[in-house]
N, C-alpha and C positions, 0 to 999 in steps of 0.2 A: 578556474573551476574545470575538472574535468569530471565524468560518469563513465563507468567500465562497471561490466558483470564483476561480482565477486560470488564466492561463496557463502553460504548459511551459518557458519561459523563467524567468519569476520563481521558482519552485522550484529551477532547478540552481542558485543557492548552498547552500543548504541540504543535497539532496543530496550534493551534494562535501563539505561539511563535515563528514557524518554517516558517508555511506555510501562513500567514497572520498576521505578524505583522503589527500594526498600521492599522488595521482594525477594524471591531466590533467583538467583541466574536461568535456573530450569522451564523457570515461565516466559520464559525468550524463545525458547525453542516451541516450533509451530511442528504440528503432523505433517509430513511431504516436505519439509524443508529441504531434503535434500532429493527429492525422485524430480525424475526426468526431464518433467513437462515444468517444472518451477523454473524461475528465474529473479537473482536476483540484481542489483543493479547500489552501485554505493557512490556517491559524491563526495567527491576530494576538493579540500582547497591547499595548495601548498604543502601537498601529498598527506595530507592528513584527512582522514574520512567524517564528513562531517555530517552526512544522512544519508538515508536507507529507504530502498523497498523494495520490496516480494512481491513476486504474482505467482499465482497457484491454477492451476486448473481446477476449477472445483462449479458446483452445480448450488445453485440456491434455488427453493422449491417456490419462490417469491415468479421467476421469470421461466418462462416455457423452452428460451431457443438449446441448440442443441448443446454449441458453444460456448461455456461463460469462464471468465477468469473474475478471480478475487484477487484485489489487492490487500494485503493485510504487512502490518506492523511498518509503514511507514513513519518515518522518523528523521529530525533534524535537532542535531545540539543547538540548546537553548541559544548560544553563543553568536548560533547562524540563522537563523530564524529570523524571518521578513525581510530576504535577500531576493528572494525568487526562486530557492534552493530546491525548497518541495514541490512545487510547479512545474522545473525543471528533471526532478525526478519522475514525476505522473508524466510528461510529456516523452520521456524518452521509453517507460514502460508504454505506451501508447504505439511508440512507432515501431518499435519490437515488438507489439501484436498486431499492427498490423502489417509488416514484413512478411510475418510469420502464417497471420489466417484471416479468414475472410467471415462476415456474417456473426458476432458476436454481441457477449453482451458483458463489460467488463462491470463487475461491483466491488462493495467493500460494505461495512458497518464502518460509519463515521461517526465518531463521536461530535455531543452536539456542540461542543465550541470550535468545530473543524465546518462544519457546515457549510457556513458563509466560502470559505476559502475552496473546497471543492465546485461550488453552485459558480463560483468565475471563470473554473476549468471546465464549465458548460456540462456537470453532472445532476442528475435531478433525484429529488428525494421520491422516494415511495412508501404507502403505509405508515404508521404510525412508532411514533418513539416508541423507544424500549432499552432496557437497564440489562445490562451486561453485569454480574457481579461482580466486586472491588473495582469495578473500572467507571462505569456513570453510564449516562445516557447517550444511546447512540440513536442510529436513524438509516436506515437504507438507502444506497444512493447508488447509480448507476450510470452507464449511459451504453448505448445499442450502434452499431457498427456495422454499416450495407457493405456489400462487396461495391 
């Protein structure tokens, strides 16, 4: 297994596969996928990429600090899933923020059958469910980062 940045383009298979099948390819593509402060990050196993994720610098009106990153459109072929794969990707977006900066607050909108599996990666919910269209029910989750 290895994890290397990639670009925003080689992730929308993946995504579409995971997060939007039987959708159009176009719903893969996120705003800021490609500007500056994003980064994404893809897992290979025997150079085949087998999950995905994005961080964005982005502000949710949920948390006050000055710093927040989103994680959004993480993603593991069904095929590799409950390997340690998506763990392993949240882990290494983690240490590339904090290489990068100090005093933040990383989130995402989890869906709610992801829950369980972030809340092990020591993330906590805040506020109440809520329903993303054609997608289900998500739930705010986070976790806050001292220098």
């Amino acid at each position: 297994m290895v994890i290397k940045k990639i670009t925003a383009a080689t992730l929308y298979p993946i995504r579409h596969e995971i997060l939007r099948k039987g959708e159009p390819l176009e719903k893969c593509i996120y705003p800021n996928d490609d500007a500056e402060t994003t980064f994404h990050f893809g897992l290979y196993e025997d150079n085949l990429l087998a999950g995905v994720i994005s961080v964005f610098e982005t502000k949710s009106a949920v948390f006050n600090d000055e710093k927040q990153f989103q994680i959004r459109g993480m993603a593991v072929l069904e095929q590799h899933q409950k390997k340690g794969y998506g763990a392993a990707l949240v882990h290494e977006a983690e240490s590339h923020l904090k290489t990068h900066h100090n005093n933040y607050t990383l989130w995402f909108n989890a869906r709610i059958k992801a829950v369980g599996f972030y809340e092990k990666l020591g993330f906590e919910k805040t506020g109440q469910p809520f329903e993303i269209d054609t997608i289900g029910i998500h739930y705010i989750m986070y976790k806050k980062t001292g220098a």
